[in-house]
C-alpha positions in Angstrom: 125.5 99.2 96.4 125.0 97.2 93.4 126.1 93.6 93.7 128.6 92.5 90.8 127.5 89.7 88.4 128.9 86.4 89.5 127.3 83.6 87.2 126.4 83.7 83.5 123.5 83.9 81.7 122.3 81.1 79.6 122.5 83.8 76.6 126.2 84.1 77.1 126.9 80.9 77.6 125.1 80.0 74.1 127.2 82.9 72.9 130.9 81.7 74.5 129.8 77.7 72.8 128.9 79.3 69.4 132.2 81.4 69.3 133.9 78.3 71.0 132.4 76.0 68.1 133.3 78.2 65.2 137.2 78.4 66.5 137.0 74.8 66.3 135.4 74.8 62.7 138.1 77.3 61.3 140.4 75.4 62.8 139.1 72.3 60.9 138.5 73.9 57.6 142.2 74.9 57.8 143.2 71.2 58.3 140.5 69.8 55.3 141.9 72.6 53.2 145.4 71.8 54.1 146.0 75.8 53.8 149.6 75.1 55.6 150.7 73.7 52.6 148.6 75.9 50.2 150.7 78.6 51.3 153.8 77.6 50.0 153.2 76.2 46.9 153.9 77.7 43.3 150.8 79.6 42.5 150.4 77.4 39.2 151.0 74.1 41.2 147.6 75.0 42.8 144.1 72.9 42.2 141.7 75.1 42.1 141.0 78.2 43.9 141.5 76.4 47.6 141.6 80.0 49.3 138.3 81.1 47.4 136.6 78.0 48.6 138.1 78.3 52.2 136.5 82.0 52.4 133.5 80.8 51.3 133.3 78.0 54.2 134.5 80.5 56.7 131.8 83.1 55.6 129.1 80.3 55.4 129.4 78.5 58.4 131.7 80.6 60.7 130.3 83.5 60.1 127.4 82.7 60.9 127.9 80.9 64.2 129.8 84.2 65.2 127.0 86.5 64.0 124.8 83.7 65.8 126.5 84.2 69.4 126.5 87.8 68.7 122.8 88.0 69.0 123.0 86.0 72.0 126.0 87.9 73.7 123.8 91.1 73.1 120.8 89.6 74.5 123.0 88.9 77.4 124.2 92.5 77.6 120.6 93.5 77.5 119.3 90.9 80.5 122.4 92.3 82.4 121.6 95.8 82.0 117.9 95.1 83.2 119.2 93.5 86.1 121.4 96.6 87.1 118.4 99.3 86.5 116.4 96.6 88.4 118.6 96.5 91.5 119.1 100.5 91.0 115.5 100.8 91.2 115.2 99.0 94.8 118.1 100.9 95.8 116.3 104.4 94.9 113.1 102.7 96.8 115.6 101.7 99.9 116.7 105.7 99.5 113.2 107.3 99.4 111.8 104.6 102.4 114.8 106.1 104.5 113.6 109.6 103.4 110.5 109.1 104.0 110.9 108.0 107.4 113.6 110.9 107.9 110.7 113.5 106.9 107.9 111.5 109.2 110.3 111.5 112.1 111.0 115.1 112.6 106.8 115.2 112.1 106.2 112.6 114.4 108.5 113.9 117.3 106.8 117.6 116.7 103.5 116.0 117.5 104.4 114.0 120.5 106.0 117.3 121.7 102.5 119.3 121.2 100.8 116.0 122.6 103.4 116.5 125.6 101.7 119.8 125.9 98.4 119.3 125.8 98.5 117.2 128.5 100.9 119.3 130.5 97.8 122.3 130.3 95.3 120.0 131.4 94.1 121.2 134.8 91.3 120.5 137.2 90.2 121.4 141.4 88.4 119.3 143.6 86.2 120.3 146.3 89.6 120.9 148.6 90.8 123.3 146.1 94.1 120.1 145.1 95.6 120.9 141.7 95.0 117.7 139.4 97.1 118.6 136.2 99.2 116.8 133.8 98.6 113.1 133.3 96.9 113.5 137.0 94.1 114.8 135.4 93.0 111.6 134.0 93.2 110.2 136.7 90.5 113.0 138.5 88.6 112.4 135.6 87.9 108.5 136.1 87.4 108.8 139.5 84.7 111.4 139.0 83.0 109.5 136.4 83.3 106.3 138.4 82.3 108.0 141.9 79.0 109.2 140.7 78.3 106.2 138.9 78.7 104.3 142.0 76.5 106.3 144.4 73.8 106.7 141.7 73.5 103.1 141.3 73.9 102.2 144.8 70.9 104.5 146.0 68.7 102.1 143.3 66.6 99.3 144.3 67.6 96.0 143.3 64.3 95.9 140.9 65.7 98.9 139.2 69.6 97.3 138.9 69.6 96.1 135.1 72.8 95.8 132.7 70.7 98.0 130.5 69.6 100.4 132.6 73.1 101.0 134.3 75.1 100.8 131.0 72.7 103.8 130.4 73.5 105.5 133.5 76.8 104.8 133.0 77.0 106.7 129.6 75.0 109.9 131.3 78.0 110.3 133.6 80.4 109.7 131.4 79.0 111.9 129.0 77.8 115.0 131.6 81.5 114.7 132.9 84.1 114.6 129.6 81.3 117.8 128.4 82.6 119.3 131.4 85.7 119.4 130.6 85.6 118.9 126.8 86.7 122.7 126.0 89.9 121.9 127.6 90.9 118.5 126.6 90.0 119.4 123.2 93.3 120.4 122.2 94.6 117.2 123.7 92.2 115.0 121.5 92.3 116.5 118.3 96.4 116.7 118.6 95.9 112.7 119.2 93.6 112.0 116.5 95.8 113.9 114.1 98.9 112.3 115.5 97.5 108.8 114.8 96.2 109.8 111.2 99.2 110.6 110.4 100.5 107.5 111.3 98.0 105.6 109.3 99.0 108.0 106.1 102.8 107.0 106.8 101.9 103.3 107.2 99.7 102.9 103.6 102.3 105.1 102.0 105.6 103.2 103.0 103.2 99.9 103.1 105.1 99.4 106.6 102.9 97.5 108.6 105.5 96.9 111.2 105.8 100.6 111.1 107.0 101.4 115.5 105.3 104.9 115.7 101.9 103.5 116.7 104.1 101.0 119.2 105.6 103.4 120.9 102.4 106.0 120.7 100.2 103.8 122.4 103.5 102.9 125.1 102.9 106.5 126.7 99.3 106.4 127.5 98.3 105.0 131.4 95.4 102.9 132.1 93.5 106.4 133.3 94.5 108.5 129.5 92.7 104.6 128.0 90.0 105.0 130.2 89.5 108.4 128.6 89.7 107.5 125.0 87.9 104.4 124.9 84.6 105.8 126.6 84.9 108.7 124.4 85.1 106.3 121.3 82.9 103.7 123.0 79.7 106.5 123.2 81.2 107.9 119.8 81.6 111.7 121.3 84.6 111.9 118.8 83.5 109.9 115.8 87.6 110.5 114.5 88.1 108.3 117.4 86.0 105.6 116.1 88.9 103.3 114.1 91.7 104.1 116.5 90.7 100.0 118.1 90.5 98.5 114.5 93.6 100.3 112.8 96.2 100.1 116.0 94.6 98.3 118.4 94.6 101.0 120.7 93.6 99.4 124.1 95.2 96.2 123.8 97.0 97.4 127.3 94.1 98.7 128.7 92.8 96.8 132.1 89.2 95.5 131.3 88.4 96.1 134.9 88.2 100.2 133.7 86.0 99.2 130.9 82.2 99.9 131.5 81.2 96.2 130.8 83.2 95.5 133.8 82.3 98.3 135.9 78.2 97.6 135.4 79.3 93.6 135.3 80.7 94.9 139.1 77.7 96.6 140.6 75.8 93.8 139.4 77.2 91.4 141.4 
């Protein structure tokens, strides 16, 4: 709602003084004229043409500090009139931001709903034939990765134990397993890249960098979903993944002990 004008302007204030100063002017002229008793004298007792000379003082001088605080009363009008499209203006922008967010809502709960899914249809079997689905299925997933890495490296002689050389054999694993099972978490990861996209588009277009999408996005994954994403954008399998750390700061949450520096950091030791 538009808030109603409670001080003047200096324009209308200039305006109320000039119309203020030519009441008192009139009001003098009709004293220095002595037009009181003009009025009832004889017309041929009359000096001069007093009334003649009276209109020509009012039209000199109070005429023109009226038509003087005219001007300023309509540049007052006009200031005031700016202010109201002004404060309409950030009312419409309140009105489309609430739209906006409206519209992005209803998008943004469709997605986590698909994302929901995608995760839901993630399946796996061990070598005992146990289900691992849902968000147990990251949780296979790192422990086969982690598993292999561990009894690769810990069949290697000391000579051969390097950050280099384990960082690489890291990657291998990493890489031989998410291949694997790329075809079905594919659905998963492009759902997820799309999902934060649009967040990014919402974010520059509403310039809300507080924006609580991302927040509560990145509140749903567990340590073993992080695990996932930031090897895959670590070894650049998705290069769409490759901003998610710079733009939201994806892993803030994520334990470093799951992170490969600190998994090679451990087998060195």
């Amino acid at each position: 709602m538009l808030k109603p004008k409670t001080n003047l302007s200096r324009y209308e204030i200039a305006g109320y003084v000039l119309i203020l100063t030519g009441i008192l002017v009139l009001v003098w002229g009709t004293v220095k004229f002595n037009l009181i008793r003009e009025l009832y004298l004889d017309p041929a007792e009359r000096k001069g043409d007093v009334f003649g000379q009276f209109g020509e003082f009012v039209g000199g001088i109070v005429g023109s500090l009226w038509a003087l605080a005219g001007v300023f009363l309509f540049f007052a009008t006009l200031t005031y009139q700016k202010r109201e499209f002004e404060l309409q203006r950030i009312e419409l922008h309140k009105t489309q931001k609430i739209f906006q967010q409206q519209n992005f809502s209803t998008l943004y709960i469709s997605f986590i709903n698909k994302h929901n899914d995608a995760i839901n249809s993630l399946t796996a079997y061990d070598i005992n034939e146990s289900v691992w689905s849902g968000t147990n299925f990251f949780v296979f997933l790192q422990e086969k990765v982690l598993t292999s890495f561990v009894q690769k490296v810990r069949s290697l002689t000391p000579q051969e134990k390097n950050a280099e050389t384990l960082h690489n054999l890291y990657k291998e694993y990493f890489t031989y397993h998410f291949s694997f099972y790329q075809s079905s978490l594919n659905p998963y990861l492009k759902n997820l890249s799309v999902l934060f996209k649009l967040i990014q588009r919402y974010r520059s277009e509403t310039e809300d960098e507080g924006e609580y999408y991302s927040f509560i996005t990145k509140a749903n994954f567990t340590q073993s979903e992080l695990f996932l994403i930031y090897h895959v954008m670590l070894f650049n399998l998705l290069p769409e993944f490759s901003y998610f750390q710079d733009t939201f700061d994806v892993f803030e949450d994520m334990l470093e002990e799951y992170k490969v520096e600190s998994i090679v950091a451990g087998e060195l030791k």
